[in-house]
VEXZAMAR-158243 format. One record per residue (C-alpha): residue number from 1; residue in one letter; chain; x, y, z. Coordinates in Angstrom, 3 decimals. Last residue first. Layout:
<recs>
(NUM,'a','A',(X,Y,Z))
...
</recs>
This chain:
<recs>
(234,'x','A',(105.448,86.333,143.312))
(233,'x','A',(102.237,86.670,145.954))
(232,'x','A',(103.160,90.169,147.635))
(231,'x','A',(104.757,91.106,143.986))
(230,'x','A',(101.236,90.472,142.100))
(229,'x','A',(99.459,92.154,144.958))
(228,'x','A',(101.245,95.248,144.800))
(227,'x','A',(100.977,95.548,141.112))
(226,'x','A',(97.219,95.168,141.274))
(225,'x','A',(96.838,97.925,143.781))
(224,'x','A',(99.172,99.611,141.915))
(223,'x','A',(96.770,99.220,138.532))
(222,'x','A',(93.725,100.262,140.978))
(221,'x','A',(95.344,103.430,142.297))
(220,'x','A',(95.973,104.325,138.535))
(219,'x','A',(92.681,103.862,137.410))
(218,'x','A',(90.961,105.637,140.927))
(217,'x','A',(93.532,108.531,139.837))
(216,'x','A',(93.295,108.596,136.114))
(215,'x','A',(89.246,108.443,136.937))
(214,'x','A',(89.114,111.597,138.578))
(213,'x','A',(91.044,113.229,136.160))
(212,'x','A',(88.785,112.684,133.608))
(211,'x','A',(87.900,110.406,130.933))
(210,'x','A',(90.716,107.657,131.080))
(209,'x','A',(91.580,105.292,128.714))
(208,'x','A',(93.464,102.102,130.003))
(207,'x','A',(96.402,99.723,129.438))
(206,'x','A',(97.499,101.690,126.207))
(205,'x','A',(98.293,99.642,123.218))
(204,'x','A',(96.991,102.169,120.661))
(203,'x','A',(93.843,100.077,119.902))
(202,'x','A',(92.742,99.809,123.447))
(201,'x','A',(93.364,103.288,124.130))
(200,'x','A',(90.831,104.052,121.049))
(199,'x','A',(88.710,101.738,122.095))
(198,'x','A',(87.852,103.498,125.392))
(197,'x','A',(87.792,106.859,124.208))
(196,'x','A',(90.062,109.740,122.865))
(195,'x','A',(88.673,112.912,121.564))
(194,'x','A',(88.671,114.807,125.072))
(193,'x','A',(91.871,113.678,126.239))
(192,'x','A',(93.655,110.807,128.182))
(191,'x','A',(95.962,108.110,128.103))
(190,'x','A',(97.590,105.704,130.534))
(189,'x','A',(99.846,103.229,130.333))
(188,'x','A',(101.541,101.226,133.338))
(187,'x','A',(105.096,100.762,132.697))
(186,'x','A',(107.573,97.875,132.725))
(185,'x','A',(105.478,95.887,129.666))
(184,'x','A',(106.765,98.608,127.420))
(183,'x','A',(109.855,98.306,127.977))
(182,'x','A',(111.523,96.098,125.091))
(181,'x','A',(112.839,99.223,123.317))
(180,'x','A',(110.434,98.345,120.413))
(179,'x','A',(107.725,97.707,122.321))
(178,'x','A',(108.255,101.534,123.968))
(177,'x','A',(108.936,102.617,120.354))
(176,'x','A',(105.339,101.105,119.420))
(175,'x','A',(103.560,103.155,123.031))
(174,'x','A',(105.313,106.469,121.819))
(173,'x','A',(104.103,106.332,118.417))
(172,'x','A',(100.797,104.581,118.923))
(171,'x','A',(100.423,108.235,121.304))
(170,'x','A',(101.243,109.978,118.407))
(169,'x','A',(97.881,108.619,117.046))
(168,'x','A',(96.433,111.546,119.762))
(167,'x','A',(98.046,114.640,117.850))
(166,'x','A',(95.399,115.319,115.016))
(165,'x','A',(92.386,114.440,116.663))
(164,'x','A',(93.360,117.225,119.080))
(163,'x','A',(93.060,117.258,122.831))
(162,'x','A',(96.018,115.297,123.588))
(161,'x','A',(97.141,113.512,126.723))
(160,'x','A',(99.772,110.940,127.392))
(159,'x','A',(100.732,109.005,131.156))
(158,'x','A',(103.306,106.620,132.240))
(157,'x','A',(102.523,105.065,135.350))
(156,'x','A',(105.412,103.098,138.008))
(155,'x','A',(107.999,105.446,137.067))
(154,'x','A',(111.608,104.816,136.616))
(153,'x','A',(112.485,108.297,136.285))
(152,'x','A',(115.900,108.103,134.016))
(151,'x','A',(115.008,105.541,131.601))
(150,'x','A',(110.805,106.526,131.734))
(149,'x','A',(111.856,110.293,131.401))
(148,'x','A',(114.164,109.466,128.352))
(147,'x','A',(111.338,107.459,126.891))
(146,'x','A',(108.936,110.412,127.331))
(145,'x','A',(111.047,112.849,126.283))
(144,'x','A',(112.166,110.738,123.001))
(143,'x','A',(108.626,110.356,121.768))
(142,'x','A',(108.204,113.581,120.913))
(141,'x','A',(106.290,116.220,124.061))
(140,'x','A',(104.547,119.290,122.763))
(139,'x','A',(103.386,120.362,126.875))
(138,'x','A',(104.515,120.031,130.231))
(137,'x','A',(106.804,116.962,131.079))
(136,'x','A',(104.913,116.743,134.562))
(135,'x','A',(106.825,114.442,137.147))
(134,'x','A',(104.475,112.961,139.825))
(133,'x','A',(105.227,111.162,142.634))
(132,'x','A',(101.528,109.771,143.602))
(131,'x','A',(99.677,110.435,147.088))
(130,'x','A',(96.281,111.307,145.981))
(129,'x','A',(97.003,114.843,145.902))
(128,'x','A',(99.614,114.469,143.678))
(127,'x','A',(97.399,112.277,141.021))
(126,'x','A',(95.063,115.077,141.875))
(125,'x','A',(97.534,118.068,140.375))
(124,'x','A',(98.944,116.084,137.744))
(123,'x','A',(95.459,115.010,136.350))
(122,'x','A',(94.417,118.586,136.347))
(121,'x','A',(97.606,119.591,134.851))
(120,'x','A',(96.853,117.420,131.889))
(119,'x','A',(93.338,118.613,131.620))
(118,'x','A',(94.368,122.188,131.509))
(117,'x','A',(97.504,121.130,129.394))
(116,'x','A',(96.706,121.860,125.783))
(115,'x','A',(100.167,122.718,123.576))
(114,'x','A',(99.525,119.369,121.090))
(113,'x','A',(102.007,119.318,118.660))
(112,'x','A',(104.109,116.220,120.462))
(111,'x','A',(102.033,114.763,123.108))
(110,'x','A',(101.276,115.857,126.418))
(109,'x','A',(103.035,115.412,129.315))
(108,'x','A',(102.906,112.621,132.381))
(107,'x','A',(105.738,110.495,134.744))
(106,'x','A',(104.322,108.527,137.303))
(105,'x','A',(104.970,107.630,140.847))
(104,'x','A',(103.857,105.094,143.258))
(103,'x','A',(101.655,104.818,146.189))
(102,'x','A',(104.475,106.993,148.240))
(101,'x','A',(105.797,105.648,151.575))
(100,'x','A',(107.350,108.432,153.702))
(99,'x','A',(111.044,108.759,154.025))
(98,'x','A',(111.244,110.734,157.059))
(97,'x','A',(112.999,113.509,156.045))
(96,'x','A',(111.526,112.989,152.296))
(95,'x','A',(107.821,113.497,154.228))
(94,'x','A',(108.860,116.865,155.774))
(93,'x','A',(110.268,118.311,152.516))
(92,'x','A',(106.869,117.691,150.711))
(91,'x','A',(105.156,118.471,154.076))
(90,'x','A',(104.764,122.680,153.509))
(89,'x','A',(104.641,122.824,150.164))
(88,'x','A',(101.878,119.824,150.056))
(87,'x','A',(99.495,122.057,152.246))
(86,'x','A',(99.799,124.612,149.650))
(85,'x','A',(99.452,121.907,147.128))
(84,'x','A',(96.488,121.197,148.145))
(83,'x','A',(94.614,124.506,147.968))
(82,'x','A',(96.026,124.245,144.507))
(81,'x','A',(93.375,121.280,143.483))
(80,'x','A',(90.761,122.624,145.594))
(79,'x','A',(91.213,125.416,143.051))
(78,'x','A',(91.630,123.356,140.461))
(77,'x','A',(88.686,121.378,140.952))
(76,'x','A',(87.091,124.299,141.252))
(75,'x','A',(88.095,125.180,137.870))
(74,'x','A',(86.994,122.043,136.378))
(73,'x','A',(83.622,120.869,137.220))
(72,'x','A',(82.197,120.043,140.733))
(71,'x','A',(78.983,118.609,140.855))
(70,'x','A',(79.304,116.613,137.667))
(69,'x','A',(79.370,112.453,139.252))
(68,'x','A',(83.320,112.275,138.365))
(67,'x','A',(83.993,115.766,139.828))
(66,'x','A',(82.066,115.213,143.174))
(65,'x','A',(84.177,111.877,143.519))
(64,'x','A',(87.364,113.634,142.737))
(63,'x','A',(86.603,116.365,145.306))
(62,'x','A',(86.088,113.443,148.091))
(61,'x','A',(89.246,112.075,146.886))
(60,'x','A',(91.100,115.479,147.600))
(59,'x','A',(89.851,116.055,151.316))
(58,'x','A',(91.375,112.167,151.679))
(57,'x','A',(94.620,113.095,150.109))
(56,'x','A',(94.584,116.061,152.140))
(55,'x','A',(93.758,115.511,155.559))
(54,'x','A',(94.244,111.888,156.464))
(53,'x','A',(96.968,111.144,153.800))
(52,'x','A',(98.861,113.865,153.930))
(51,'x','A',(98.282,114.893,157.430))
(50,'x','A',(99.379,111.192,158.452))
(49,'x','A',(102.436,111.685,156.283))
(48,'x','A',(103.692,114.925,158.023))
(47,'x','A',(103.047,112.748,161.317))
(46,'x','A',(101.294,114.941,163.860))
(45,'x','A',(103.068,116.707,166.470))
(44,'x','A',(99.758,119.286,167.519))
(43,'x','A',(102.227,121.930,165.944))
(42,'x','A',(102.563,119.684,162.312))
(41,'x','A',(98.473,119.919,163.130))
(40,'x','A',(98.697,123.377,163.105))
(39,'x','A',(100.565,123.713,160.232))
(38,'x','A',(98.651,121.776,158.465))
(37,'x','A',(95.651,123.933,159.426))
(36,'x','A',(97.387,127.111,158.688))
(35,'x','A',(97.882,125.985,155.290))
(34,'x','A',(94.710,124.647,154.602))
(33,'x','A',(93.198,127.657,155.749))
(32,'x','A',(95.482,129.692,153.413))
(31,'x','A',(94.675,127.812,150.201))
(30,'x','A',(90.590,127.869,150.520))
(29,'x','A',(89.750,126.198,147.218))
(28,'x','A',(86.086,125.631,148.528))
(27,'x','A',(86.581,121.035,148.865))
(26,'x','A',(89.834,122.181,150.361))
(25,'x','A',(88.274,123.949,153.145))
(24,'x','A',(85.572,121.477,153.729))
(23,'x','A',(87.869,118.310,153.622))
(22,'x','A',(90.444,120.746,155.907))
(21,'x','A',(87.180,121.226,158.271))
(20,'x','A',(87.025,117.539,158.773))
(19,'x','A',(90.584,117.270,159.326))
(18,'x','A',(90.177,120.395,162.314))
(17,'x','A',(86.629,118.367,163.589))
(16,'x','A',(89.138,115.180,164.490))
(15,'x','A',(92.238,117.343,165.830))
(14,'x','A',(90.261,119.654,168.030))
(13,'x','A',(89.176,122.878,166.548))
(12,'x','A',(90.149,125.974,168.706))
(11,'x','A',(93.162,127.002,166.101))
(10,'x','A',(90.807,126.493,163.146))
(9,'x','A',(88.377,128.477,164.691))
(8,'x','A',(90.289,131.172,165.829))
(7,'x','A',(91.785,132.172,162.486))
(6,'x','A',(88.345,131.535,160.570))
(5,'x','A',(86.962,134.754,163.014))
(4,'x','A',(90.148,136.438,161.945))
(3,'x','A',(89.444,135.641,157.977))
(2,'x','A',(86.009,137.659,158.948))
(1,'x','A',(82.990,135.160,158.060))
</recs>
């Protein structure tokens, strides 16, 4: 279909079948329709937050789910994935105007002599697009960006990925300086990476192992979840 023909549509959608065709569009990786459809719901005088959540954050977790059961595999994901943070250019100022709720934010990079980040980025990207604050140290991290990060950022999640069998026992690094420090129990751990599994993060210290994007973002949902319910009843 002509992008002109996908031009009137959108704009001749009403507000229900327009956030079901931003699930679609996002679901294909289709960056312009998402941003014309945010935009014309930011016409329509939606709330920048209600787009977030309704629109993209909920287009996003049906991508998640479809990546956790193997229909969609990693570079759709990232497309859907950047389709999202088209539609997040265009709110992220609107939101801080109006001081929208976040679910929490986390700090993330992989470990030091470790330069992989597809999976890392991955887990940025839909941690964003599930409504986290996310700050991505990038790549080759020692143990003193991450503290530094957790002492300046005061994250809610602190998350470590490596690829190679060689890098991940620097994650025991970070975690045992983090005891040290007396912090450790202030941040929720989470580790990730294609030789890691369950008992590994167990063994390190970490509060949970997670395969795949997807499952950082149900984890870390579940850990605020937790945290939220702890302070409600404190």
């Amino acid at each position: 279909m002509a992008d002109e023909e996908d031009d009137i549509i959108l704009s001749e959608l009403d507000d229900e079948e327009l956030v079901l065709q931003m699930h679609d569009d996002l679901y294909d990786g289709l960056k312009e329709e998402i941003t014309e459809a945010v935009n014309i719901l930011l016409e329509r005088g939606w709330q920048p937050y209600d787009i977030l959540t309704k629109a993209l954050v909920e287009g996003m977790r049906i991508v998640g789910i479809d990546f956790r059961d193997g229909i969609l595999f990693v570079p759709e994901v990232l497309l859907a994935a950047n389709s999202m943070k088209a539609g997040m250019a265009i709110l992220k100022p609107l939101l801080a105007e109006t001081g929208a709720p976040r679910l929490g934010k986390m700090v993330i990079g992989t470990v030091k002599g470790d330069i992989h980040d597809i999976g890392k980025n991955l887990v940025s990207m839909m941690m964003e697009g599930a409504g986290f604050e996310v700050l991505d140290l990038g790549i080759n991290n020692p143990v003193e960006n991450y503290i530094e990060a957790l002492e300046s950022e005061e994250p809610d999640i602190l998350g470590m990925s490596a690829l190679l069998t060689t890098t991940m026992p620097y994650m025991k690094v970070v975690i045992d300086t983090m005891v040290e420090k007396g912090m450790r129990d202030d941040y929720v751990v989470l580790v990730g990476g294609a030789p890691l599994n369950e008992e590994f993060g167990k063994a390190i210290g970490a509060d949970a192992y997670c395969r795949d994007a997807a499952v950082a973002v149900e984890t870390a949902k579940e850990f605020m979840a937790r945290r939220h319910n702890q302070m409600a009843t404190a």
